[in-house]
C-alpha positions in Angstrom: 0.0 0.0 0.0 2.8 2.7 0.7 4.4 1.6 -2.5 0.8 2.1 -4.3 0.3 5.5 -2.7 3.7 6.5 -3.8 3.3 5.8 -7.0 -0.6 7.9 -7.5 1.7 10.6 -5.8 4.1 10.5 -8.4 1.6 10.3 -11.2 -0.5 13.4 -9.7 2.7 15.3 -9.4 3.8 14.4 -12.8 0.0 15.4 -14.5 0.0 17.9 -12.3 3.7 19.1 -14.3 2.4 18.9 -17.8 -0.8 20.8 -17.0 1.7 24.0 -15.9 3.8 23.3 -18.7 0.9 23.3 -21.4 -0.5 26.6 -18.9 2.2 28.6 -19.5 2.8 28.8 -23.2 5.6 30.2 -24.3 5.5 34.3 -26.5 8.2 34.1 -29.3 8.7 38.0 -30.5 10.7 38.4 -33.4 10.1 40.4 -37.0 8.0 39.1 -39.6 10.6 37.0 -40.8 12.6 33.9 -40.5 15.9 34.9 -39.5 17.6 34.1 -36.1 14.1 33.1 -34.6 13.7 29.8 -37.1 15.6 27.4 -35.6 13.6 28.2 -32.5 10.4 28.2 -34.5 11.7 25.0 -36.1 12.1 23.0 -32.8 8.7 24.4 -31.3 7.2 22.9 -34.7 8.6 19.3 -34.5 7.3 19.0 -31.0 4.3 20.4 -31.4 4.8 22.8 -28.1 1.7 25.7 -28.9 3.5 28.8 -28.5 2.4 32.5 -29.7 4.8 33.9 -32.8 4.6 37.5 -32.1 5.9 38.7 -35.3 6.6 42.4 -35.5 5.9 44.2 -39.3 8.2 46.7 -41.7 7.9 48.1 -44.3 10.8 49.8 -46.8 10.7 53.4 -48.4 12.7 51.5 -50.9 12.9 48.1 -51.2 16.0 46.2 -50.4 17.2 49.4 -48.4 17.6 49.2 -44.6 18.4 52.9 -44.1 14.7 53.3 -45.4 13.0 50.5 -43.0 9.9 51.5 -41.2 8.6 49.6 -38.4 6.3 51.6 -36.5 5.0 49.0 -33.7 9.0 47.6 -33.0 9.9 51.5 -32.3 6.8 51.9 -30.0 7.6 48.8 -27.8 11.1 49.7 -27.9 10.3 53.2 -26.5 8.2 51.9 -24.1 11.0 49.5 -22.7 9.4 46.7 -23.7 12.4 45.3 -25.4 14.5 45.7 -22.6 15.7 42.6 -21.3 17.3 42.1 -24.9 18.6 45.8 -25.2 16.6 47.2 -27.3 16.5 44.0 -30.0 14.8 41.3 -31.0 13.6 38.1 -30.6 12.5 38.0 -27.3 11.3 34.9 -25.1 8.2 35.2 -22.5 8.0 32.2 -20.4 6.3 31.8 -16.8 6.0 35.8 -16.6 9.6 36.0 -17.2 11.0 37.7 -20.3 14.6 37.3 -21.9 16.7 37.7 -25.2 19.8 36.6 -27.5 18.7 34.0 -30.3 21.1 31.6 -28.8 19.8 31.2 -25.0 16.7 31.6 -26.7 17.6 28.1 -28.8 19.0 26.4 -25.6 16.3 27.3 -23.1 13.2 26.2 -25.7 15.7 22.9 -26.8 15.7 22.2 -22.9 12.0 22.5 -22.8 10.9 20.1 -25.6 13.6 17.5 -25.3 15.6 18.5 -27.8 18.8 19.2 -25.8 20.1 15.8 -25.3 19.6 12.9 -22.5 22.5 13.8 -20.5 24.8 17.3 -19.7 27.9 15.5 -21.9 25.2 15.3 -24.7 24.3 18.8 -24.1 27.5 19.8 -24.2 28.2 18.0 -27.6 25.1 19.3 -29.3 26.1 23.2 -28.0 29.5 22.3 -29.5 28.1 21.6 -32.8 25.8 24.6 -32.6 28.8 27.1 -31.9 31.1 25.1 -34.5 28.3 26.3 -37.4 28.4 29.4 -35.7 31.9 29.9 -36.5 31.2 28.7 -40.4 28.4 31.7 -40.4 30.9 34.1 -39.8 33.5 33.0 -41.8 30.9 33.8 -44.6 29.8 36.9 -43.2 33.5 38.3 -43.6 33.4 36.7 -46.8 30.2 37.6 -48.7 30.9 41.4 -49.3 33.8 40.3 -52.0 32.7 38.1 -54.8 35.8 36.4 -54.9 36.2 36.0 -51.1 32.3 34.4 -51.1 33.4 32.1 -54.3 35.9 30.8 -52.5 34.0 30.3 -49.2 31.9 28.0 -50.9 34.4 26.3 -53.0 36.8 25.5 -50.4 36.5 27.7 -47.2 32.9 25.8 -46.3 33.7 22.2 -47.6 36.8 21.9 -45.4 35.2 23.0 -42.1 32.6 21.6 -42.1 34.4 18.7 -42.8 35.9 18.9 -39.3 32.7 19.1 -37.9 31.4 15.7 -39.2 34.4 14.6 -37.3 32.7 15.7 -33.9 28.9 14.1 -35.0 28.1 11.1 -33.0 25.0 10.1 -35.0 22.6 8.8 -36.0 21.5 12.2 -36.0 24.2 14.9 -35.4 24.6 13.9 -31.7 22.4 10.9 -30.7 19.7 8.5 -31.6 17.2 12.0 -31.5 16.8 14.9 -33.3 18.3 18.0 -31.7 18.3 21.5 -32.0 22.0 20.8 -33.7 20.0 19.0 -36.4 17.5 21.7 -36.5 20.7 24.5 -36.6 22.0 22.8 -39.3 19.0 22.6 -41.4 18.8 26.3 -41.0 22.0 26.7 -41.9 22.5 25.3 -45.2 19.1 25.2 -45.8 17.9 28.8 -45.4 20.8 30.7 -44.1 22.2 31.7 -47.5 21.1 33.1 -50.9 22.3 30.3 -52.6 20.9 27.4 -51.1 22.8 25.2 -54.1 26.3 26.1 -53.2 25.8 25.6 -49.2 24.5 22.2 -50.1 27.3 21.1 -52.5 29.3 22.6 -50.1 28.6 19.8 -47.5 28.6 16.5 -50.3 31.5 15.5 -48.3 30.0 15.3 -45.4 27.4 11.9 -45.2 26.4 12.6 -41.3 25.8 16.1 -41.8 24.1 15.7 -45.3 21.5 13.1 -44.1 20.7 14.7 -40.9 19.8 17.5 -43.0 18.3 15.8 -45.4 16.1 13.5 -42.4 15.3 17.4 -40.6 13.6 18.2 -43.7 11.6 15.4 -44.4 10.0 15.2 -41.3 6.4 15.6 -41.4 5.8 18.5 -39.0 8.5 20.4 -40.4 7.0 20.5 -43.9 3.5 20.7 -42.4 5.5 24.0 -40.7 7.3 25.7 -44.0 3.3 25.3 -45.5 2.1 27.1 -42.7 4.2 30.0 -42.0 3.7 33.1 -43.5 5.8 34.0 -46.4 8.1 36.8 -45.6 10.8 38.8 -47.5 13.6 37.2 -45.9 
């Protein structure tokens, strides 16, 4: 009988956990766009965790011209200090009352939420690795884009050969483990819908089996394409 009473304890405590955690959905601010909020969006997709994607509008004077960008309701919040607790910027996370910034903790703290952040701290530790490793490729390209030359040869060689040290550090079947993971979802953004030129970023990792098929099995999953039909179609 103490054993049995234990155990209905445990249960009501447990249902009593997943009703807070559907209670207190989670408010994803960001632009009306993909950007550094989509890898985020991504894993909130896959698990199907019902969140609210705040999504903040602009406009351009002339298209294609940031020093023209209008964006009325962003400069409102951010004179009102709403946009604090990330300087000033965007995305922003609202969680339990509790708001809080940077696209990166933002992608850690939701990856911890759903399950998608490893079964044990060395695995978390390998899939932040990963995550900071494509990191590092993004802004290698970043230097490299503003010369045509520079961003030929990023793609050509500069690309291929790092990320060909970081199928070295995958421990698959997915990029770290037997589940997907927000490094699976990174790296789907990454190549995927990082860069203009979705064909070069792909070639770019042929060399790489681990890396191509967890992309490859990241897009193919049902409730990411039920996701890329569903969200609104932004300018970037």
């Amino acid at each position: 009988m103490p054993m049995r009473r234990s155990l209905t304890s445990v249960l009501i405590s447990s249902a009593f956990a997943m009703a807070a955690m559907e209670n207190s959905r989670m408010k994803l601010s960001y632009f009306d766009a993909r950007g550094v909020a989509e890898t985020t969006r991504y894993m909130l997709a896959v698990t199907k965790t019902p969140y609210e994607d705040f999504r903040y509008g602009f406009t351009f004077g002339t298209p294609g011209d940031f020093s023209t960008v209008q964006r009325p309701e962003f400069d409102a919040a951010k004179a009102a200090g709403k946009l604090d607790a990330n300087l000033g910027r965007l995305p922003l996370l609202e969680v339990d009352g509790q708001v809080f910034g940077q696209s990166k903790t933002i992608e850690r703290f939701v990856a911890k939420r759903v399950g998608m952040m490893g079964a044990t701290p060395v695995e978390e530790a390998q899939i932040d690795c990963i995550c900071e490793h494509l990191r590092d490729c993004k802004d290698k390209y970043m230097k490299a884009k503003t010369n045509p030359e520079t961003k030929a040869a990023y793609f050509a060689t500069e690309m291929p050969e790092f990320m060909a040290k970081v199928e070295k550090t995958c421990v698959g079947p997915w990029l770290c483990g037997s589940k997907c993971t927000l490094a699976d979802a990174a790296a789907f953004v990454f190549v995927k819908e990082f860069f203009d030129d979705v064909e070069s970023s792909t070639k770019a990792i042929a060399g790489c089996p681990k890396i191509s098929a967890a992309v490859e099995a990241f897009g193919k999953l049902p409730e990411v394409l039920a996701w890329q039909q569903k969200r609104p179609k932004t300018m970037f």
